[in-house]
C-alpha positions as a Markdown table, in Angstrom:
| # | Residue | x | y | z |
|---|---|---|---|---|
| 1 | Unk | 230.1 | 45.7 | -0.1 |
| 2 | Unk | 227.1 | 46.4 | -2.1 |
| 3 | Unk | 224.6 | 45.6 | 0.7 |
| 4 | Unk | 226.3 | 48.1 | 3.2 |
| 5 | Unk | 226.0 | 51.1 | -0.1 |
| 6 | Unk | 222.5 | 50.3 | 0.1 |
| 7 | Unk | 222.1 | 50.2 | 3.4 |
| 8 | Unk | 223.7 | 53.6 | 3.7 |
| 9 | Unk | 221.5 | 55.3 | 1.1 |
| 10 | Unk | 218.8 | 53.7 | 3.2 |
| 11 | Unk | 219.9 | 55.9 | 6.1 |
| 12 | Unk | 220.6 | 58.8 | 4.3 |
| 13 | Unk | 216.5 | 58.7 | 3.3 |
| 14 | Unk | 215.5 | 58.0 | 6.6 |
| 15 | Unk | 217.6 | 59.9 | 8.8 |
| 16 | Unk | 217.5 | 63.5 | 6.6 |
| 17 | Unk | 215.6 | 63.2 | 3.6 |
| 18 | Unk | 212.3 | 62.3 | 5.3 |
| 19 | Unk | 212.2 | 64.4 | 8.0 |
| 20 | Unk | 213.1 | 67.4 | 6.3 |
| 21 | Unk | 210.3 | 66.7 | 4.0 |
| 22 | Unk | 207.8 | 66.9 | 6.7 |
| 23 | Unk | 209.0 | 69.4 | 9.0 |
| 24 | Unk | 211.1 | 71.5 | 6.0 |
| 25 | Unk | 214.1 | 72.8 | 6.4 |
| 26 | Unk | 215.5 | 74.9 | 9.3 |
| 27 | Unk | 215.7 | 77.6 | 7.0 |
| 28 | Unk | 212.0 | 77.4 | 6.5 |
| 29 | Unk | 210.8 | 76.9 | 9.5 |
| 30 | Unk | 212.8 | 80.5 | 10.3 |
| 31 | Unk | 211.0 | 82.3 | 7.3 |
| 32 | Unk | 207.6 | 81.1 | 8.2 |
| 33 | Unk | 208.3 | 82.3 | 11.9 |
| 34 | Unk | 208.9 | 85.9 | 10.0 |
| 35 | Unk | 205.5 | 85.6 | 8.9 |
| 36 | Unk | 204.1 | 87.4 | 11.9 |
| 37 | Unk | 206.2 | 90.4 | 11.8 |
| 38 | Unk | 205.9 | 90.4 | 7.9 |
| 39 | Unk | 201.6 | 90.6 | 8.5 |
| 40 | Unk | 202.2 | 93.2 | 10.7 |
| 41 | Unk | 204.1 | 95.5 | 8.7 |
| 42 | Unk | 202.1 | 95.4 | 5.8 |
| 43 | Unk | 199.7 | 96.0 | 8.0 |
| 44 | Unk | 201.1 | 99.4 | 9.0 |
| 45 | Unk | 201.7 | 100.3 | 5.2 |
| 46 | Unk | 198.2 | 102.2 | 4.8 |
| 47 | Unk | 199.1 | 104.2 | 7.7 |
| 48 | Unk | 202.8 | 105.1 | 7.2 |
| 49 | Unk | 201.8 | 105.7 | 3.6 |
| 50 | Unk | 199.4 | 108.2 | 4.0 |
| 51 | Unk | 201.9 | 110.1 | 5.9 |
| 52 | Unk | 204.2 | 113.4 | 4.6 |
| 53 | Unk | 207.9 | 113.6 | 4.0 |
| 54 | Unk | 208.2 | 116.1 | 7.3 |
| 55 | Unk | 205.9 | 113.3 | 9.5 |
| 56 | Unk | 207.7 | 110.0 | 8.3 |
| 57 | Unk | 211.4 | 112.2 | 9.2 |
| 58 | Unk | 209.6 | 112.7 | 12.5 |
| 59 | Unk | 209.2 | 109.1 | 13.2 |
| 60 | Unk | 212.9 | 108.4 | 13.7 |
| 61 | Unk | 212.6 | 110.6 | 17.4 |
| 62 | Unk | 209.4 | 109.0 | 17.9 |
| 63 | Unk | 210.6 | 105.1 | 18.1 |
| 64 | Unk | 214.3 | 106.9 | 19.7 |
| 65 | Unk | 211.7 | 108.1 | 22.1 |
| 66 | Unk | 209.9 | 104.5 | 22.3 |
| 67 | Unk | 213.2 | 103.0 | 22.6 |
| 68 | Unk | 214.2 | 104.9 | 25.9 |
| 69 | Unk | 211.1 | 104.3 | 27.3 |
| 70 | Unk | 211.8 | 100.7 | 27.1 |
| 71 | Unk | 210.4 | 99.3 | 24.5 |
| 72 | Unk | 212.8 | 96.7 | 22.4 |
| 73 | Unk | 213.9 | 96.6 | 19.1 |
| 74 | Unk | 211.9 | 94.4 | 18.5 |
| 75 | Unk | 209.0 | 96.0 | 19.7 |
| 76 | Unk | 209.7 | 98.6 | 16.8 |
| 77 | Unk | 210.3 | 96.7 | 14.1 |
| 78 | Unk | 207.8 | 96.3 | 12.0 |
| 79 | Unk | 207.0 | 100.3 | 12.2 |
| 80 | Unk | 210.6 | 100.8 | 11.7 |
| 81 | Unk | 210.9 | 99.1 | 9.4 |
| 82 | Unk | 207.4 | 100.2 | 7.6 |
| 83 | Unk | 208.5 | 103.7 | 8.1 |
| 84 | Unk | 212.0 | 103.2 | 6.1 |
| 85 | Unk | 210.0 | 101.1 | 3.5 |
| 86 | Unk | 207.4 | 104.3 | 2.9 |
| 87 | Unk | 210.3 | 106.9 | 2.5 |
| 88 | Unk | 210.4 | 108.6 | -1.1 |
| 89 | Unk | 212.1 | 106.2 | -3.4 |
| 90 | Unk | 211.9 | 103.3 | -1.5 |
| 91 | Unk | 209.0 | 102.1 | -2.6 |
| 92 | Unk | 209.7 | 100.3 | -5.8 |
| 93 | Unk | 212.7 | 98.3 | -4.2 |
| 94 | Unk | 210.5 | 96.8 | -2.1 |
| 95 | Unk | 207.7 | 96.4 | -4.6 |
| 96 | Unk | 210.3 | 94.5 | -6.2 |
| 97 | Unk | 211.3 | 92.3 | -3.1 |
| 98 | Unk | 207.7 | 90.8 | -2.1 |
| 99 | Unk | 207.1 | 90.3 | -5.4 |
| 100 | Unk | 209.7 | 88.0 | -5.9 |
């Protein structure tokens, strides 16, 4: 009985440890795919910061606008999401999350 407990735990390396070890986990493989889209809205942050309140408020009809010209969501991501990043007050939250 001992053999096949051994035999098991054999597996168990083999079978998940191992493998997960070289190619990670699937949840990291799916946070290193975000790595584009995270490059490319930190990219935008030098522009969307230099804007004013009236011209960040103004970029909601402009990606609307994008959007019904056919571009997809996730065409507009990253500025979206750049643009909500930049309003007043935000800033320190997400300070705080890319810190981390």
């Amino acid at each position: 009985m001992r053999a096949g407990s051994c035999a098991l735990c054999l597996r168990e390396c083999l079978c998940r440890r191992y493998p997960k070890a070289i190619f990670g986990s699937s949840n990291d493989r799916y946070v290193k795919s975000l790595g584009g889209i995270v490059k490319r809205i930190n990219d935008l942050e030098p522009t969307i910061a230099a804007m004013d309140e009236a011209t960040l408020k103004h970029q909601t009809v402009v990606l609307r606008e994008r959007l019904a010209q056919g571009e997809t969501m996730d065409d507009i991501l990253p500025e979206a999401f750049a643009t909500v990043r930049e309003r007043p007050g935000a800033r320190s939250a997400s300070a705080t999350m890319t810190s981390s």
